[in-house]
C-alpha positions as a LaTeX table, in Angstrom:
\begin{tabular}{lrrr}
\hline
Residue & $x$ (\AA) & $y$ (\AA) & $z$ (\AA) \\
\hline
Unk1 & $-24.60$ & $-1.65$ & $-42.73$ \\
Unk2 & $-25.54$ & $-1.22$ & $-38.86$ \\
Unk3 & $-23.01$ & $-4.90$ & $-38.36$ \\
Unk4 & $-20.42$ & $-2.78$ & $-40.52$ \\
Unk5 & $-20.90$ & 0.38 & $-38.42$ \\
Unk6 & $-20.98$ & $-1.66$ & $-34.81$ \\
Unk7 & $-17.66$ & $-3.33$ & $-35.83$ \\
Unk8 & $-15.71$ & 0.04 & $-36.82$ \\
Unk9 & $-16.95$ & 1.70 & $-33.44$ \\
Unk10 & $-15.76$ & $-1.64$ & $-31.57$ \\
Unk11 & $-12.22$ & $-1.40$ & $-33.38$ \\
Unk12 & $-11.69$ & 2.30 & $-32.49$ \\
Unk13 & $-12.80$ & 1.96 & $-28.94$ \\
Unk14 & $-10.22$ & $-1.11$ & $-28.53$ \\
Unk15 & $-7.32$ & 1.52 & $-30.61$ \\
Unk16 & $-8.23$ & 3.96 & $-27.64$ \\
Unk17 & $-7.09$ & 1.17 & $-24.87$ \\
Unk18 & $-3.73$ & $-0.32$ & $-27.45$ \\
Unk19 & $-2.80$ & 3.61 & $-27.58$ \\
Unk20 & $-2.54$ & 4.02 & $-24.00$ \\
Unk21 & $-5.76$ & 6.33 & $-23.59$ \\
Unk22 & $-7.69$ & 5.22 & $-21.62$ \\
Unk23 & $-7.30$ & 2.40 & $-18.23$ \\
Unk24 & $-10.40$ & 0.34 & $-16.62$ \\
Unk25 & $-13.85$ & 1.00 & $-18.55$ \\
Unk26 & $-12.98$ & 4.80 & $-19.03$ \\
Unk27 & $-13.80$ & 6.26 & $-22.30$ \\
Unk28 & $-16.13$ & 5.69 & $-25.45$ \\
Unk29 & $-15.86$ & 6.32 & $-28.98$ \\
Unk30 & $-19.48$ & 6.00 & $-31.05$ \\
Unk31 & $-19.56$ & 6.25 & $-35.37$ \\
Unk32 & $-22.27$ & 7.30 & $-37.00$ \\
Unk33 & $-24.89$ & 6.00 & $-40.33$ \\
Unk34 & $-26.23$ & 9.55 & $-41.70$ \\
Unk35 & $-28.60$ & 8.41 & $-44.00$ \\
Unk36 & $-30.12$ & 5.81 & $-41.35$ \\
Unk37 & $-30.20$ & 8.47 & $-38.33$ \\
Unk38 & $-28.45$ & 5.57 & $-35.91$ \\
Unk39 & $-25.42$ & 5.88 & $-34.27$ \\
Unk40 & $-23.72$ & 2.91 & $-32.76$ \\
Unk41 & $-21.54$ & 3.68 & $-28.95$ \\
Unk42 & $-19.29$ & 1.43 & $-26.85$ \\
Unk43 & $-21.63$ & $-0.04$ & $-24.04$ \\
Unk44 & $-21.59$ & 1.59 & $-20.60$ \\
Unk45 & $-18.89$ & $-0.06$ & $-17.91$ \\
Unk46 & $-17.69$ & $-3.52$ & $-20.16$ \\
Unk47 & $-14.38$ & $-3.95$ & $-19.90$ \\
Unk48 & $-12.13$ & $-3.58$ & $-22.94$ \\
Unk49 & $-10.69$ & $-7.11$ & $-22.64$ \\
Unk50 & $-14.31$ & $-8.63$ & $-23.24$ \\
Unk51 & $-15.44$ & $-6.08$ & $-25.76$ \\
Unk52 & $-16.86$ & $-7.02$ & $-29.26$ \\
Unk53 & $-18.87$ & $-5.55$ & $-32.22$ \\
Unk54 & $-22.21$ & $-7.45$ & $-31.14$ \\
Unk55 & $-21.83$ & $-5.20$ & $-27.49$ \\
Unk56 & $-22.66$ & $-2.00$ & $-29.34$ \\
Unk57 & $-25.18$ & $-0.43$ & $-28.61$ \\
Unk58 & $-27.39$ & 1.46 & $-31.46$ \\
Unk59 & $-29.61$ & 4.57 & $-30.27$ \\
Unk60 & $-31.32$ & 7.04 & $-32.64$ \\
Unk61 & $-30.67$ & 10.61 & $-32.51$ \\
Unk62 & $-32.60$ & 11.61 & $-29.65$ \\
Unk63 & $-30.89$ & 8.39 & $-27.66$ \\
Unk64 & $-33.62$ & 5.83 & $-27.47$ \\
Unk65 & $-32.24$ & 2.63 & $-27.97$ \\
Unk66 & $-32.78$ & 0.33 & $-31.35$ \\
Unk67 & $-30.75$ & $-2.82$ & $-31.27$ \\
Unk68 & $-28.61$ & $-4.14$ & $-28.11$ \\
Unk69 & $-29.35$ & $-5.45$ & $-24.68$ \\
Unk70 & $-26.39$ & $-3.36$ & $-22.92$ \\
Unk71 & $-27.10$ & 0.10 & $-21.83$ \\
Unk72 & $-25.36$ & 2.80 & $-23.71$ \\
Unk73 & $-22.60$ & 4.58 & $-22.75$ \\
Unk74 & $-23.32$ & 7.07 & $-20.13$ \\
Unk75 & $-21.72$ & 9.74 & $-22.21$ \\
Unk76 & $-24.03$ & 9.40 & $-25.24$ \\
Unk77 & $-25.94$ & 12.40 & $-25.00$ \\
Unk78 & $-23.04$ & 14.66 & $-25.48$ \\
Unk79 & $-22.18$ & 12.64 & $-28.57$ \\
Unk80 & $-25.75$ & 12.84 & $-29.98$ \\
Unk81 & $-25.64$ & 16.79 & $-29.24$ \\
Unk82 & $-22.55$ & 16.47 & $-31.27$ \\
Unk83 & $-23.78$ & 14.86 & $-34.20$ \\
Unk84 & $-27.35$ & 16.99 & $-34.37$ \\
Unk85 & $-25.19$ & 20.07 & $-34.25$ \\
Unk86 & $-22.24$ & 19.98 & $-36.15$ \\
Unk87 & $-22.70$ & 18.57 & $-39.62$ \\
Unk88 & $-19.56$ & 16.35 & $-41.28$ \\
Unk89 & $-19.22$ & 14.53 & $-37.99$ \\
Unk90 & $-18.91$ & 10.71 & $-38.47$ \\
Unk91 & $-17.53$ & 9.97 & $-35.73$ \\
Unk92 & $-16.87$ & 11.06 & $-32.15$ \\
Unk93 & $-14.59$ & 10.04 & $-29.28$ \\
Unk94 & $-13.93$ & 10.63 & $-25.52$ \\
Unk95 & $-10.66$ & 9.84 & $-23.27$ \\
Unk96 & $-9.38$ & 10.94 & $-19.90$ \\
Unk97 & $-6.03$ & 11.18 & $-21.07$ \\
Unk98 & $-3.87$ & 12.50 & $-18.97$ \\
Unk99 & $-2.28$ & 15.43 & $-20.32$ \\
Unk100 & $-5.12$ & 16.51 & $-22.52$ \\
Unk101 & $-7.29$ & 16.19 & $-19.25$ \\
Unk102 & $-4.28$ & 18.10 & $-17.58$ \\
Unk103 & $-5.51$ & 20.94 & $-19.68$ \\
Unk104 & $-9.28$ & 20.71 & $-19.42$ \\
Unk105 & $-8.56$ & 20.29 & $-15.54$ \\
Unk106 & $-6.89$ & 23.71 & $-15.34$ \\
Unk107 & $-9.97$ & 25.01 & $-17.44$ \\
Unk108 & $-7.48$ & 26.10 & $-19.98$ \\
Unk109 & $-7.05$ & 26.31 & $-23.69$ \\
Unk110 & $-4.32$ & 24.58 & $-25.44$ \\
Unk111 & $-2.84$ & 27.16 & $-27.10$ \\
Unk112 & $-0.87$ & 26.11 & $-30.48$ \\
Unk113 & 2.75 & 26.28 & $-30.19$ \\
Unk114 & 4.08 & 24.80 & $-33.31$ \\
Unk115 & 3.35 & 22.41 & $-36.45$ \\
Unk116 & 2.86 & 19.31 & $-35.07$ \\
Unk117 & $-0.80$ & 20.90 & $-33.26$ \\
Unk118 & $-1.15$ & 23.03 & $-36.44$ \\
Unk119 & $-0.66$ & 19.70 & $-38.73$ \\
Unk120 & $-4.25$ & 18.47 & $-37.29$ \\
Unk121 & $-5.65$ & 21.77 & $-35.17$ \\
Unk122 & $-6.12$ & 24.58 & $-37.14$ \\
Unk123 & $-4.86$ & 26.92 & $-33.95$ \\
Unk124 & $-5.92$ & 26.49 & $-30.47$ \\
Unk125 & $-8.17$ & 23.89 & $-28.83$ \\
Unk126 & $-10.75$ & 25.42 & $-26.97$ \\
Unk127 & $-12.03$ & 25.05 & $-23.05$ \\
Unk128 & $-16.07$ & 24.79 & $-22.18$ \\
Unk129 & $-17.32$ & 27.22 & $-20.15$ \\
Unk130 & $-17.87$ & 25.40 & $-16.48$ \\
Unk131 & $-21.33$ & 24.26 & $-16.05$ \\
Unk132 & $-23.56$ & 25.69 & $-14.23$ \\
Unk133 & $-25.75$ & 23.82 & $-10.64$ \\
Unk134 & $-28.71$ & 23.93 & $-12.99$ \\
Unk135 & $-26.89$ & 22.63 & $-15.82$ \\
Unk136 & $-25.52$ & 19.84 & $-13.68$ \\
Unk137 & $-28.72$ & 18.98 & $-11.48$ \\
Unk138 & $-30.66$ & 18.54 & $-15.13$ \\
Unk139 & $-29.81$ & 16.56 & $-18.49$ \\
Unk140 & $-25.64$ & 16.95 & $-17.52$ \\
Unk141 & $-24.48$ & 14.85 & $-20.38$ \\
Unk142 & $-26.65$ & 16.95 & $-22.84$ \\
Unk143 & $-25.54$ & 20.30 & $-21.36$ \\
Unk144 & $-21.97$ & 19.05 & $-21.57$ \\
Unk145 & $-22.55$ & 18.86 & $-25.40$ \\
Unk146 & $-24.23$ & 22.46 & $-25.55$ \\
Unk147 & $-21.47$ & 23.61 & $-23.41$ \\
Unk148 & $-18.95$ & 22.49 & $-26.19$ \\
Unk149 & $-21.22$ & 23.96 & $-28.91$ \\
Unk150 & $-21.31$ & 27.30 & $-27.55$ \\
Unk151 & $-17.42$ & 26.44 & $-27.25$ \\
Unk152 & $-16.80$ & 27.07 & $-31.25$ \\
Unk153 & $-18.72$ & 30.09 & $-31.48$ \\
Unk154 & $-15.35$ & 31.42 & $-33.32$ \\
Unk155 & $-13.83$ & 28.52 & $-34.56$ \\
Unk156 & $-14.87$ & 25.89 & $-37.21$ \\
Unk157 & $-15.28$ & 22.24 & $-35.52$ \\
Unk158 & $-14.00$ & 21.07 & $-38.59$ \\
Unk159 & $-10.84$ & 22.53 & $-38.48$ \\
Unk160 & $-10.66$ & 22.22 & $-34.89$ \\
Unk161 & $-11.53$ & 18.77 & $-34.38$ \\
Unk162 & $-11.29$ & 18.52 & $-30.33$ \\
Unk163 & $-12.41$ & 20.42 & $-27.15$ \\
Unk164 & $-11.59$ & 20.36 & $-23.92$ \\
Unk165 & $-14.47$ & 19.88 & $-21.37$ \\
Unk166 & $-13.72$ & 22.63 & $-17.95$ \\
Unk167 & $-12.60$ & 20.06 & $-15.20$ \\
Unk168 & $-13.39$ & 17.14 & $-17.25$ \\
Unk169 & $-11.65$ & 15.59 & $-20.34$ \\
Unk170 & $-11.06$ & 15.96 & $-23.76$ \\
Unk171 & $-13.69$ & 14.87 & $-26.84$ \\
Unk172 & $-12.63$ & 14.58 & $-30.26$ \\
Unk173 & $-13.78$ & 13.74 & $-33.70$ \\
Unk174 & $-14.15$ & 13.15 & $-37.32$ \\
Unk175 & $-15.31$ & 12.05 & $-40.63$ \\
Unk176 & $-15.03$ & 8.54 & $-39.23$ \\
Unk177 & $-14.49$ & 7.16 & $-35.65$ \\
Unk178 & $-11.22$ & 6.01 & $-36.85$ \\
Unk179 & $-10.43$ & 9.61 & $-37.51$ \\
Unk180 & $-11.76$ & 10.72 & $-34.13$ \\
Unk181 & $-9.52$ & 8.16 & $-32.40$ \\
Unk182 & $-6.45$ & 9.36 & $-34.46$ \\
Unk183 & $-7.58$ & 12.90 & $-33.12$ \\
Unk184 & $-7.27$ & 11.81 & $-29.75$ \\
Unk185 & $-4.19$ & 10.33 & $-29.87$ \\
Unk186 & $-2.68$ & 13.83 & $-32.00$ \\
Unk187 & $-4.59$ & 15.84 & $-29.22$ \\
Unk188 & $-2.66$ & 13.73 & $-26.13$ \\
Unk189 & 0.51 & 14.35 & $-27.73$ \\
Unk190 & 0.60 & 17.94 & $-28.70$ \\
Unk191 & $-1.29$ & 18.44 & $-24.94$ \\
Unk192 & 2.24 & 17.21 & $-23.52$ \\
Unk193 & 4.55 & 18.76 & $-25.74$ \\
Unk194 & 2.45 & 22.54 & $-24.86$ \\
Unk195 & 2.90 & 21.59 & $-21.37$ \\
Unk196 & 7.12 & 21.14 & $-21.48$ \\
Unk197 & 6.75 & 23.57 & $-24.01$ \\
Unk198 & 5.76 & 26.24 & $-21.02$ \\
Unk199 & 7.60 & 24.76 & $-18.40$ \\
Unk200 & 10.46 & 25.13 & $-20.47$ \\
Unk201 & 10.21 & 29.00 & $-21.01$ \\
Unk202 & 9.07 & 29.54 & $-17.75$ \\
Unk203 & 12.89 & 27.87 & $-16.80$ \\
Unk204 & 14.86 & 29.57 & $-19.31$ \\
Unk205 & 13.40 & 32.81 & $-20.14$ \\
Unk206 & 11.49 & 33.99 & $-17.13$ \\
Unk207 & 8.01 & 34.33 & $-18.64$ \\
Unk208 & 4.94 & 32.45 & $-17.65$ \\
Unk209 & 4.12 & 31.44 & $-21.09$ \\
Unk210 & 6.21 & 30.61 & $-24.70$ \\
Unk211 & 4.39 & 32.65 & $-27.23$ \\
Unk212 & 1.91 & 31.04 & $-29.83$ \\
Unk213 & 3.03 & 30.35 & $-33.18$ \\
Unk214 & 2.41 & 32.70 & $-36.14$ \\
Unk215 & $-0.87$ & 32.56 & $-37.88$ \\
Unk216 & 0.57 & 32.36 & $-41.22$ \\
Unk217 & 2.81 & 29.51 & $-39.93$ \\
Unk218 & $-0.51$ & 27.57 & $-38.64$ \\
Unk219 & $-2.44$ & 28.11 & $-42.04$ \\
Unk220 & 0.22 & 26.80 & $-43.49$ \\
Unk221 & 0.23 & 23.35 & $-41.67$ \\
Unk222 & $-3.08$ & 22.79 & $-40.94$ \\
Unk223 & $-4.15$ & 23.90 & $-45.13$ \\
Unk224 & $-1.65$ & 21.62 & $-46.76$ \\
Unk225 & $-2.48$ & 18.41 & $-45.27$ \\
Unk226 & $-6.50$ & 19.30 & $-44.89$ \\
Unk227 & $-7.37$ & 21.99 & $-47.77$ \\
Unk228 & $-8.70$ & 21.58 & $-51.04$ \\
Unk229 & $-5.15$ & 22.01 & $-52.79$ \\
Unk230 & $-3.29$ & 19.51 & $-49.99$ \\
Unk231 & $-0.77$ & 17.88 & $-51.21$ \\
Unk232 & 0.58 & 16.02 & $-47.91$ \\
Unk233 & 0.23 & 12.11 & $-48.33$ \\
Unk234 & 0.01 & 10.13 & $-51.17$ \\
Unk235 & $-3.20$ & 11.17 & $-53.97$ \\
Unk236 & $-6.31$ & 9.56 & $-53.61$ \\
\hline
\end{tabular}
C-alpha cells in the first residue's frame, strides 16, 4: 500500500511541474493512508527532472520519519496540521503559482466572480491572517497550518478546497492528491480570470471592484457537480 501511495504522490507532484505550476524545486504535493496514520511528501529540494516514487518520503502524523533516506519536504508540517485537522483530506498540495500567489501576496481573498470558481469553490477562497514574530521565530510551518485552520472558521474546507497563505502562496486539496493537484490548477485559473475580471471593471465602469456573483448562482454550480443529487459527469 505505502509503494502504491509513494507512487500517486510522485505522479501528482510531476502533474504540478507538466501544468506549469511550479519552476526549480518549488512546491510539494503529499497523499495520505488513513487507516495506516502515514503520509507520503515529495522530498525537500530534488529536482523534478530526477524525481521518482522510491524519493518519497513517509512521516507519521506528528512528522517523524518512517521509510526514506531524503529529508521531507520543508513544508510538511503545514500538511500534517492539515490532515490532523480537517477530516476527508487525502491529499494536499502547495504551488507558488503566480496568480494565485498574486492574491495571497496582496493578503487578499479571491472573491468568486462567476461559475467557473463556483464549479470547484463553493464561494470565495479565503486569506490567512499574517503571522505573527512569535509565530514565525517558533514551529513556522506548523503555525502556517493553524493559521489556515483558523482561516475556515466560516467556511467548510470541503467545499472550499484551497486557501491562500498572507504573503505566501496558495495550498490546496482533496480526497486524493490527484484531486488536490486538479485544485491547484482550477485555483490558478479562476485566480487570473478574478484578476482581468477587476481590472476590467475598474476600465470600463469606474469602480474598484466587479461585484461577486449571486449566492443562489454559486449553490447552484458548486451543488450540481459536488452534492449528493449531482448529476455533472458521467454516473459512477
Amino acid at each position: 500500500m505505502l509503494d502504491e501511495l509513494k507512487a500517486g504522490v510522485c505522479e501528482a507532484n510531476l502533474e504540478l511541474k507538466r501544468s506549469g505550476l511550479v519552476i526549480l524545486t518549488w512546491g510539494n504535493v503529499s497523499g495520505i493512508d488513513r487507516a495506516e496514520g502515514l503520509v507520503a511528501i515529495k522530498p525537500s529540494g530534488v529536482s523534478y527532472d530526477e524525481m521518482r516514487p522510491e524519493h518519497m518520503v513517509i512521516v507519521d502524523l506528528e512528522g517523524k520519519v518512517v521509510e526514506g533516506d531524503l529529508r521531507p519536504s520543508s513544508d510538511t508540517a503545514t500538511h500534517l496540521v492539515l490532515y490532523r485537522e480537517f477530516e476527508g483530506l487525502g491529499g494536499v498540495a502547495h504551488t507558488h503559482s503566480t496568480h494565485a500567489t498574486a492574491w495571497a501576496q496582496a493578503c487578499r481573498p479571491l472573491p468568486c466572480y462567476g461559475t467557473t470558481h463556483a464549479d470547484s469553490f463553493r464561494g470565495e477562497i479565503p486569506v490567512t491572517k499574517q503571522l505573527t514574530r512569535k509565530a514565525l521565530q517558533g514551529d513556522y510551518e506548523a503555525e502556517t497550518g493553524l493559521a489556515i485552520v483558523r482561516a475556515f472558521a466560516r467556511a467548510d474546507p470541503l467545499e472550499v478546497p484551497a486557501v491562500l497563505v498572507a504573503s505566501h502562496g496558495p495550498f490546496t486539496w482533496g480526497p486524493s492528491p490527484e484531486a488536490a493537484v486538479e485544485n491547484s490548477i482550477v485555483l490558478e485559473q479562476v485566480a487570473e480570470m478574478a484578476a482581468i475580471t477587476e481590472q476590467l471593471s475598474i476600465h470600463l465602469c469606474g469602480q474598484p471592484l466587479a461585484a461577486a456573483a449571486d449566492g443562489a448562482l454559486v449553490d447552484k454550480h458548486f451543488l450540481r457537480k459536488h452534492g449528493k443529487d449531482a448529476y455533472y459527469g458521467q454516473e459512477r
